[in-house]
Each structure stands twice: as structure tokens, then as C-alpha cells.
C-alpha positions in Angstrom: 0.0 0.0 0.0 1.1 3.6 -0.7 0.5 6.8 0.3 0.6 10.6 -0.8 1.1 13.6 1.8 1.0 16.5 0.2 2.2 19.9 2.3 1.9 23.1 1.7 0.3 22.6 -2.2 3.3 20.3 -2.3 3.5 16.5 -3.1 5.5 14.4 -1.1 7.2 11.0 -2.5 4.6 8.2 -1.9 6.1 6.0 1.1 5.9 2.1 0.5 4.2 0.3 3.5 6.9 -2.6 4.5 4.6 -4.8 3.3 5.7 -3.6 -0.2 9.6 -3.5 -0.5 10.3 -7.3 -2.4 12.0 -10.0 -0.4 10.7 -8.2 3.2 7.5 -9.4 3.8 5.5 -12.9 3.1 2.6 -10.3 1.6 5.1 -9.0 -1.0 3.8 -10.4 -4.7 7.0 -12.8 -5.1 5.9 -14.4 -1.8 2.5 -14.9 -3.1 3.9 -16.5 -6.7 6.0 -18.7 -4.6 3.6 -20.1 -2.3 1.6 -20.5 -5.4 4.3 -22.4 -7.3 5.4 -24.1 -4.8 1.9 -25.1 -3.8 0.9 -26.3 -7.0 1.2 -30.5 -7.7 0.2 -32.4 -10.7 -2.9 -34.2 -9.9 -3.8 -37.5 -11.3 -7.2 -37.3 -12.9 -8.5 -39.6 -11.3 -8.5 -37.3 -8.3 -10.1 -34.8 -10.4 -13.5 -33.9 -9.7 -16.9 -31.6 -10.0 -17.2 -28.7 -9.9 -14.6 -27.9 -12.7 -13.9 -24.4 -13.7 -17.0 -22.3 -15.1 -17.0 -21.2 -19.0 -15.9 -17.5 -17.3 -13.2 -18.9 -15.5 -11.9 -21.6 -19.0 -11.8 -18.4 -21.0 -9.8 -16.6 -18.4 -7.5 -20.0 -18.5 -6.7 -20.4 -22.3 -6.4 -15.8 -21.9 -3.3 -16.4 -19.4 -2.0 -19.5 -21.7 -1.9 -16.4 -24.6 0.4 -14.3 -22.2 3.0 -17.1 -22.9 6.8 -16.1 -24.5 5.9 -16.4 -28.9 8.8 -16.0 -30.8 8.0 -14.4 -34.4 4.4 -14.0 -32.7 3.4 -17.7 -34.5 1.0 -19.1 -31.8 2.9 -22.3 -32.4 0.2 -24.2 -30.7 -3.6 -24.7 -29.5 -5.8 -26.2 -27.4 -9.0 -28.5 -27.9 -11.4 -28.5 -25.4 -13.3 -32.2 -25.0 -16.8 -31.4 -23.5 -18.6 -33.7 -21.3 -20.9 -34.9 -24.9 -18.0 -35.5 -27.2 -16.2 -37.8 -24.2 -17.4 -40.9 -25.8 -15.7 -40.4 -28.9 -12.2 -39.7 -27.4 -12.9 -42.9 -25.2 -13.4 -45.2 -28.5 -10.3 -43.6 -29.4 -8.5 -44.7 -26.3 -10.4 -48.1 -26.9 -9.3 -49.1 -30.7 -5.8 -47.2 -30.0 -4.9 -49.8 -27.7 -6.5 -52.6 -29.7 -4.4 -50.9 -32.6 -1.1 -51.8 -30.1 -2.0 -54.9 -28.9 -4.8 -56.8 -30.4 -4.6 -59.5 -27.7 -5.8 -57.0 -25.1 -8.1 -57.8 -22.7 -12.1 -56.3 -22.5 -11.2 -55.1 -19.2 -8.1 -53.6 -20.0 -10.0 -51.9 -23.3 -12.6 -50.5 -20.6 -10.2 -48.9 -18.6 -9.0 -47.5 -21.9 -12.3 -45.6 -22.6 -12.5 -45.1 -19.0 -9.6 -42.2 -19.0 -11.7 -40.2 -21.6 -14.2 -39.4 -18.5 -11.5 -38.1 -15.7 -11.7 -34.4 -14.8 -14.6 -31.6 -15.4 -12.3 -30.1 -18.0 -10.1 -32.1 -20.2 -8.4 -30.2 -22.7 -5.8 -31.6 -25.8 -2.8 -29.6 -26.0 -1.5 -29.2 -29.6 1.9 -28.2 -31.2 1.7 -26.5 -34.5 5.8 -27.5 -35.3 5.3 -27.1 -39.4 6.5 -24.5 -41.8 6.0 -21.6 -40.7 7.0 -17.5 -41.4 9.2 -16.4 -39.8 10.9 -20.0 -39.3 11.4 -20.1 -35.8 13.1 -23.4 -34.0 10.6 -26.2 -33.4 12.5 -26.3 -29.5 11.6 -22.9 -29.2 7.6 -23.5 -30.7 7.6 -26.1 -27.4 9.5 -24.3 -25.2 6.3 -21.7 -25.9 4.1 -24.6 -25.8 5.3 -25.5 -22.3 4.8 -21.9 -21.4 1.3 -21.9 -22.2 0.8 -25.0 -20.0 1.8 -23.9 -17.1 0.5 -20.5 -17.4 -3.0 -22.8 -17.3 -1.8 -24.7 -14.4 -0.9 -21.4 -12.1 -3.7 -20.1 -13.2 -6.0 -23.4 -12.1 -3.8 -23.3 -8.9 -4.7 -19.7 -8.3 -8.5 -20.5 -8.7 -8.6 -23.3 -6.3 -9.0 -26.1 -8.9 -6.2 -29.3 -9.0 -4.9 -29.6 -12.7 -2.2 -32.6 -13.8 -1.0 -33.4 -17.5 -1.6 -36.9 -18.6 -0.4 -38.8 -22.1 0.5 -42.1 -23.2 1.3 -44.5 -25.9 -2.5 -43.0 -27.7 -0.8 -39.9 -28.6 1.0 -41.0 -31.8 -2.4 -42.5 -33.0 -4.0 -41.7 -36.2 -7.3 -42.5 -34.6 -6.4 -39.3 -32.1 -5.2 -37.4 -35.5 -8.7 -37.3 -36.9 -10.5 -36.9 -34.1 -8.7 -34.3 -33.4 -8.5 -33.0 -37.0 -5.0 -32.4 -36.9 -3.4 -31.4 -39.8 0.3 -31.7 -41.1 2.7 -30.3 -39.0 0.7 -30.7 -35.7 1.5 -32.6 -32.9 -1.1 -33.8 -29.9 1.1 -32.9 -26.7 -0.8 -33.7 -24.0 -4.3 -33.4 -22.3 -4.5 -31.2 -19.6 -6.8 -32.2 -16.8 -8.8 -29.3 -14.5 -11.4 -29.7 -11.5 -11.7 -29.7 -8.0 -9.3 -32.4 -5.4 -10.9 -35.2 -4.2 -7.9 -35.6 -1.6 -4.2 -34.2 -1.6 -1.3 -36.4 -1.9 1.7 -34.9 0.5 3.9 -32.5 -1.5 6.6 -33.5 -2.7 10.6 -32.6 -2.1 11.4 -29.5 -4.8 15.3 -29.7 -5.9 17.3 -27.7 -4.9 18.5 -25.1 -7.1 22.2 -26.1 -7.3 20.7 -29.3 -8.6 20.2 -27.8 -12.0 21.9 -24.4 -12.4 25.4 -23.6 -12.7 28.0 -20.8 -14.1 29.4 -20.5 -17.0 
């Protein structure tokens, strides 16, 4: 919080309340991005549950996924929302997929197969667009914006109160999931991103440390 004196017709320079200056005080706006990092826990969705996020609260999802780093301003890559009516057809996917793999596979394991296509309020299919493309920016770079996006949904789920958790599999590289999808050349199905409310928390888990990954040159 700040404030203004003013003396004598005169403006004084605003004074930041403690609670302002960064690294002093748990209120500061890093301390509330960390705690919401390191909150934040990929969810199975299985654990995943009603109520998921509102049609106010998806749009505000996929606007902080558009806030993500975009090279050459390409919008290398999309998302697919699967609503609760279309589930059955992502689940005969998941179905034949696996028959596709293994044609020896069992009715119950081709149930639980269709079964995944039902997890979570809001299941969404994240897509890389890694074809030719003007300017030509570096397919690492079109994921490493891809991966952006993603987690600016996540934090953004987190910050909500929802539980969110990425799930793919063997399915994936199916053509089955290509036309259902509608997927055209140069388009890759990432991963589905899964959104709704915790049936029950799993402890947190031990963060690295950063010396574990970061160096000098």
C-alpha cells in the first residue's frame, strides 16, 4: 500500500508500506507467486472432480495460456477442449488405440482404456503447430512456448482453487487421435491437460534444490 502527503500545495514522495519492499515481507507479490508455485502439484485425474472451472473462468484459463513467450508471434500451438458430450468419442479412441497396439488386449483392459476419456470436469488436448511456418522459428523454441502456455493454465488453475495434472500415453501418436482431433500436417497432440476440483491431496513433494540444476558458465 502507498500513500501521498502533500504539504503546503506540495506532493510528497509516496512511502511504500513494508509490506511492499520485495524479499521483506511474506505479503510482497513474489511471496504470493512462490507459495503458489510451490503449492501447485500435478494431480492424477482420477482425483479430479466436480465442480470444474466455469465457461468464465476456461476463457480466463486459455487468456493467461496467450500471455505465454511467442517468438516471431506464430501461436505455435492450441488447445482443444473435449466437453462432457463429445467424451465418448475420445474414449473409442483410447479403446481401438490400444487394440491398434495390442490386439490381444483384454475387454477389461480396453474399458479402462475408454475409461480415462471421463477423468476431470475439464479435459483439454494440447496441440503443437511445429510445421512451416513464417518467420521460421526453432521447433525447441515453438515447445518451449508450448510448455509456457501449459503452465500458465496450471498457475492459473492453482490460483483459482482447482487441481490440474497433465496426462499422455502410448495413444498420442495414433491416427485414430489425428482425426478426431483434425490435426493437420505439422501438428503434434502434446498432452491433455486435466482441470477440476481435489478429491484428496497427496503430501507434497521434495522441490530440488537449485544447485541441482543451475550452474556458471
Amino acid at each position: 500500500m502507498t500513500s501521498t502527503l502533500t504539504t503546503g500545495g506540495r506532493q510528497r514522495v509516496p512511502r511504500h508500506a513494508p509490506a511492499d519492499v520485495p524479499g521483506r515481507s511474506e505479503t510482497s507479490a513474489f511471496a504470493s507467486l512462490r507459495r503458489l508455485m510451490t503449492g501447485r502439484q500435478n494431480v492424477s485425474p482420477k482425483r479430479l472432480v466436480d465442480p470444474g472451472p466455469s465457461p468464465e473462468q476456461v476463457d480466463d484459463l486459455l487468456s493467461m495460456a496467450g500471455t505465454a513467450p511467442d517468438h516471431g508471434q506464430l501461436m505455435p500451438w492450441r488447445f482443444v477442449i473435449v466437453p462432457t458430450g463429445k467424451r465418448v468419442l475420445l474414449a473409442e479412441v483410447f479403446a481401438l488405440a490400444l487394440v491398434d497396439r495390442d490386439p490381444g488386449a483384454t475387454l477389461e483392459q480396453i474399458e479402462a482404456a475408454r475409461e480415462k476419456a471421463y477423468r476431470a470436469p475439464l479435459l483439454m488436448l494440447a496441440v503443437a503447430r511445429l510445421g512451416a511456418a513464417q518467420p521460421d522459428i526453432p521447433v525447441f523454441e515453438r515447445l518451449v512456448s508450448l510448455g509456457a502456455a501449459v503452465q500458465n493454465i496450471l498457475l492459473s488453475a492453482q490460483a483459482m482453487g482447482f487441481g490440474a495434472g497433465l496426462t499422455s500415453g502410448q495413444a498420442m501418436a495414433s491416427v485414430r487421435m489425428q482425426a478426431l482431433f483434425e490435426l493437420v500436417d505439422g501438428e503434434e497432440p502434446v498432452c491433455f491437460v486435466n482441470i477440476g476440483s481435489v478429491a484428496w491431496h497427496k503430501p507434497p513433494r521434495v522441490r530440488p534444490a537449485a544447485a541441482a540444476y543451475a550452474s556458471s558458465l
